[in-house]
C-alpha positions as CSV (number, residue, x, y, z in Angstrom):
1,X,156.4,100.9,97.9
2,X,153.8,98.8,99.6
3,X,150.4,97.4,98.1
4,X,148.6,100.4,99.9
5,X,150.8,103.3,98.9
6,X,149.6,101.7,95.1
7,X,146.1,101.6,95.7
8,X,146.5,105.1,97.7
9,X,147.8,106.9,94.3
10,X,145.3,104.9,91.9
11,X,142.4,106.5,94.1
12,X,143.3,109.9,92.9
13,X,142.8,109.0,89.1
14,X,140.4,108.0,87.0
15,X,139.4,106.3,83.5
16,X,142.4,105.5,81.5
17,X,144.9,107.6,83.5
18,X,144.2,104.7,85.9
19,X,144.3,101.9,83.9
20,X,147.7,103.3,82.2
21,X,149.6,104.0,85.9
22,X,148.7,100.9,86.6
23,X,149.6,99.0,83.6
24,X,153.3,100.9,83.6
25,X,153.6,100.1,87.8
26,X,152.4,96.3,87.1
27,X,155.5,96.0,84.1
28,X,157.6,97.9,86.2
29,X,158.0,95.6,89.5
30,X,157.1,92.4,87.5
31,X,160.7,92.9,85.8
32,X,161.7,94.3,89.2
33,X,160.7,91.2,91.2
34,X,162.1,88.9,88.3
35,X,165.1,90.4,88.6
36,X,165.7,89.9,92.3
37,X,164.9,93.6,93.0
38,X,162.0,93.2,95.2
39,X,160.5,90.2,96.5
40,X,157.0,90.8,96.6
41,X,154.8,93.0,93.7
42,X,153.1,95.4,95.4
43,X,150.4,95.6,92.0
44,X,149.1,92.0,92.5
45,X,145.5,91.7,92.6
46,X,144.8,94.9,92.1
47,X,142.1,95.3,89.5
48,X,142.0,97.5,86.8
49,X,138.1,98.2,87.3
50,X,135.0,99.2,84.5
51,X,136.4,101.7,81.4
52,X,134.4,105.2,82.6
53,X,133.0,106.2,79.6
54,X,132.8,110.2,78.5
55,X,128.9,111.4,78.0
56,X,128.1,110.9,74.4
57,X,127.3,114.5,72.8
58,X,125.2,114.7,70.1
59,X,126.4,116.2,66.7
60,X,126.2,120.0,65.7
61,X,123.4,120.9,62.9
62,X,126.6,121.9,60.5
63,X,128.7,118.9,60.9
64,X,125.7,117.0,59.6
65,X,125.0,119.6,57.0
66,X,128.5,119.2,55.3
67,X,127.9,115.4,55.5
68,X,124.5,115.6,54.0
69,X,126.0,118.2,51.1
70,X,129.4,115.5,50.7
71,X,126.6,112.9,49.7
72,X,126.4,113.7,45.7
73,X,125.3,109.9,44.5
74,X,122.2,108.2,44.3
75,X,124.4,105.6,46.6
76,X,126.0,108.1,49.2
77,X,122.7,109.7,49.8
78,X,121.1,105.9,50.5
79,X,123.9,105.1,52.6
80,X,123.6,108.1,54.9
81,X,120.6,107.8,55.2
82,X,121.0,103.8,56.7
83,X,123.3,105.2,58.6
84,X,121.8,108.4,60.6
85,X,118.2,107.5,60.2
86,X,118.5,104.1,61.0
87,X,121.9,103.9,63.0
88,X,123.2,100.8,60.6
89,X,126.5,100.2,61.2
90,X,129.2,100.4,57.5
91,X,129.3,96.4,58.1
92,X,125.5,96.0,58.2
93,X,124.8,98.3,55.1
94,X,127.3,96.3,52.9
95,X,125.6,93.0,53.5
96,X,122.3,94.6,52.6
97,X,120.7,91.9,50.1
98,X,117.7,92.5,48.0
99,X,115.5,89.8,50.2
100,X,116.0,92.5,53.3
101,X,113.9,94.9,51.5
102,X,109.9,94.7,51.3
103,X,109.1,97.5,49.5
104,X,105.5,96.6,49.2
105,X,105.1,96.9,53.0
106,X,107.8,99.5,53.0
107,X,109.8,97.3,55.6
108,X,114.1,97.0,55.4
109,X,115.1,94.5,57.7
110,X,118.6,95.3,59.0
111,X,121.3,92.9,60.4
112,X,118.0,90.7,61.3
113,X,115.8,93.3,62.4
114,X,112.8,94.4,60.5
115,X,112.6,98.4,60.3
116,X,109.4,100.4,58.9
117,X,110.8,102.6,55.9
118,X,110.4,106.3,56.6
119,X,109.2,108.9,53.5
120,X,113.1,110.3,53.3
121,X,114.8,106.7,53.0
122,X,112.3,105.2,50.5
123,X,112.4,108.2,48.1
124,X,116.5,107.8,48.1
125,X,116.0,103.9,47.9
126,X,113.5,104.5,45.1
127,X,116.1,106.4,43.5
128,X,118.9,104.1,43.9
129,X,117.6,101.3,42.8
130,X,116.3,103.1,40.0
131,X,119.8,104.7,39.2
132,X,121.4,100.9,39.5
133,X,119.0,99.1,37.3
134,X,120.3,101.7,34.5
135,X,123.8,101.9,35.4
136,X,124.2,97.8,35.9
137,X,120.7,96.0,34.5
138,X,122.0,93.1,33.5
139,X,124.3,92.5,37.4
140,X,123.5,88.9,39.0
141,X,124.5,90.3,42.2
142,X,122.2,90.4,44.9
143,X,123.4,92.8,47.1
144,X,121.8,96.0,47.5
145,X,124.9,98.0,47.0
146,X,127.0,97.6,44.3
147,X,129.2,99.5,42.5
148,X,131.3,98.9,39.3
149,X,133.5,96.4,41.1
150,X,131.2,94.0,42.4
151,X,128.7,94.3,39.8
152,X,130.1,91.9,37.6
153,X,130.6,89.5,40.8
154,X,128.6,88.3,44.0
155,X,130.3,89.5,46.6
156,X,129.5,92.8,48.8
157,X,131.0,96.5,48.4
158,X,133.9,97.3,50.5
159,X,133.7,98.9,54.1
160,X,136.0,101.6,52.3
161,X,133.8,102.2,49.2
162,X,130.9,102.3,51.9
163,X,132.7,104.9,53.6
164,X,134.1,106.7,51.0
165,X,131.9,109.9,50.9
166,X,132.1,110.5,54.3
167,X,135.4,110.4,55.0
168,X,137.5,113.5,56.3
169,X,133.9,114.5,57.6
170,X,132.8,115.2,61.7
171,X,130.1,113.3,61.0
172,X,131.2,110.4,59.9
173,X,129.0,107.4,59.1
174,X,129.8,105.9,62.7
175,X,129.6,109.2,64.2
176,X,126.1,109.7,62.4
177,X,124.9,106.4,63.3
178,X,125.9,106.7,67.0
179,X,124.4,110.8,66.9
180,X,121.1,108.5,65.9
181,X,121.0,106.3,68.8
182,X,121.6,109.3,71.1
183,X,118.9,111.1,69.5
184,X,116.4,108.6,70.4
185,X,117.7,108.3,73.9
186,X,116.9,111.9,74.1
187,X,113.5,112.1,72.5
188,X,112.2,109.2,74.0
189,X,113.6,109.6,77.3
190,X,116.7,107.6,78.6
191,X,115.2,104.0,78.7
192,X,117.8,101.0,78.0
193,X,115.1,98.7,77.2
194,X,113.4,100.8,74.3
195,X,116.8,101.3,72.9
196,X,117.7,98.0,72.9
197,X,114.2,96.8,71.7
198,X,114.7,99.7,68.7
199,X,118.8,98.9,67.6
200,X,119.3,95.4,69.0
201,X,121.6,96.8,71.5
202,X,123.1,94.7,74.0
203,X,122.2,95.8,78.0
204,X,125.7,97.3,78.5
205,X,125.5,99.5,75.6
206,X,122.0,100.5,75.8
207,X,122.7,101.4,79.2
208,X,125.8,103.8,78.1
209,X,123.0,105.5,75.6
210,X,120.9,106.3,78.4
211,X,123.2,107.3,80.9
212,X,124.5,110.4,78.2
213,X,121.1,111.2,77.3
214,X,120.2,111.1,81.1
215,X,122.9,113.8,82.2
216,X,122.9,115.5,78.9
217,X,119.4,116.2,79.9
218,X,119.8,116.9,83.5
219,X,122.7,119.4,82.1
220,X,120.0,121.2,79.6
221,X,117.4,121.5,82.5
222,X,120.2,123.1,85.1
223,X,121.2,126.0,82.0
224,X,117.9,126.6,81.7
225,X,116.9,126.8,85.7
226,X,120.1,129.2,85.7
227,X,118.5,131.4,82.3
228,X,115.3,131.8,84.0
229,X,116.6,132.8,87.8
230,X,118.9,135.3,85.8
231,X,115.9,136.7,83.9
232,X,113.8,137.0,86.9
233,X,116.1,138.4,89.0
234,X,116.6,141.4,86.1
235,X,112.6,141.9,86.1
């Protein structure tokens, strides 16, 4: 097998059908040519190339539903909210500390960006912090999540407690916070820089955003070209 016959296969797949043919070829005649087999590996200096990324697709009104109706705590409600209203990641909603939030100008700021506080997530913050100054009001811990744990301590709420209410869900806090992002991308129209300006996203992943908003859109405008030619052609 020469370096062309490889290259001539790897054309004829894609995304990480490639990059896993290649990988088993390249481990294949580097113990080949080590071995005295062959003396020259036909996979050298072939790149693997860019992953090719799947359109994100947005989450179905009853997957968020059951996730909304898992959320039975002051804290599980707050959290989803952090997560599909402002697209905070689990990391970034445990080190939540009481300085981020400005209620008074009804401000949170969020892994160091300030974000106004909509009517749905200051009535559940309202009514967490109102349910953990009973439950802990004498806690020196600064964090804005706590539970029985770290309320006698300093230190932050698990990723796993964070998680906890959401888990076995569709729409998991990641998925939810992701299904946010994408919602924007839609609304607002598939622009990398607003997106980026809005969740701090870095250029590569702002851009994968807008690319699945920008052929999920293209997709809904070609259905509905084909509903009304079919519904014309019936008048």
């Amino acid at each position: 097998m020469t370096h062309e016959d490889v290259l001539t296969h790897l054309k004829t797949l894609h995304g990480h059908h490639r990059r896993d043919q290649l990988g088993a070829l390249r481990s294949l005649f580097t113990w080949a040519k080590r071995t005295g087999l062959i003396f020259r590996n036909p996979t050298s200096r072939i790149k693997v190339g860019q992953n090719e990324y799947g359109v994100l697709q947005p989450l179905a009104p009853a997957q968020i539903d059951r996730s909304v109706a898992a959320a039975t705590t002051p804290a599980a409600r707050l959290i989803l909210a952090l997560a599909a209203v402002h697209a905070a990641r689990v990391a970034q909603i445990g080190t939540l500390m009481f300085d981020d939030l400005d209620i008074g100008n009804r401000r949170l700021t969020i892994a160091g960006r300030a974000r106004p506080l909509d009517d749905l997530t200051m009535k559940l913050l309202l009514d967490w912090l109102e349910h953990r100054r009973r439950r802990w009001p004498n806690t020196a811990n600064l964090h804005l999540l706590i539970n029985n744990q770290t309320a006698t301590k300093t230190n932050r709420a698990s990723n796993h407690w964070i998680s906890t209410a959401m888990r076995g869900q569709d729409a998991t806090l990641e998925r939810l916070r992701v299904d946010r992002q994408l919602e924007e991308a839609l609304t607002h129209g598939p622009d990398p820089l607003h997106l980026a300006q809005v969740f701090g996203l870095d250029e590569k992943t702002a851009m994968r955003y807008a690319d699945s908003a920008r052929r999920l859109l293209e997709t809904s405008a070609e259905s509905w070209n084909v509903v009304t030619a079919s519904t014309d052609d019936q008048r």
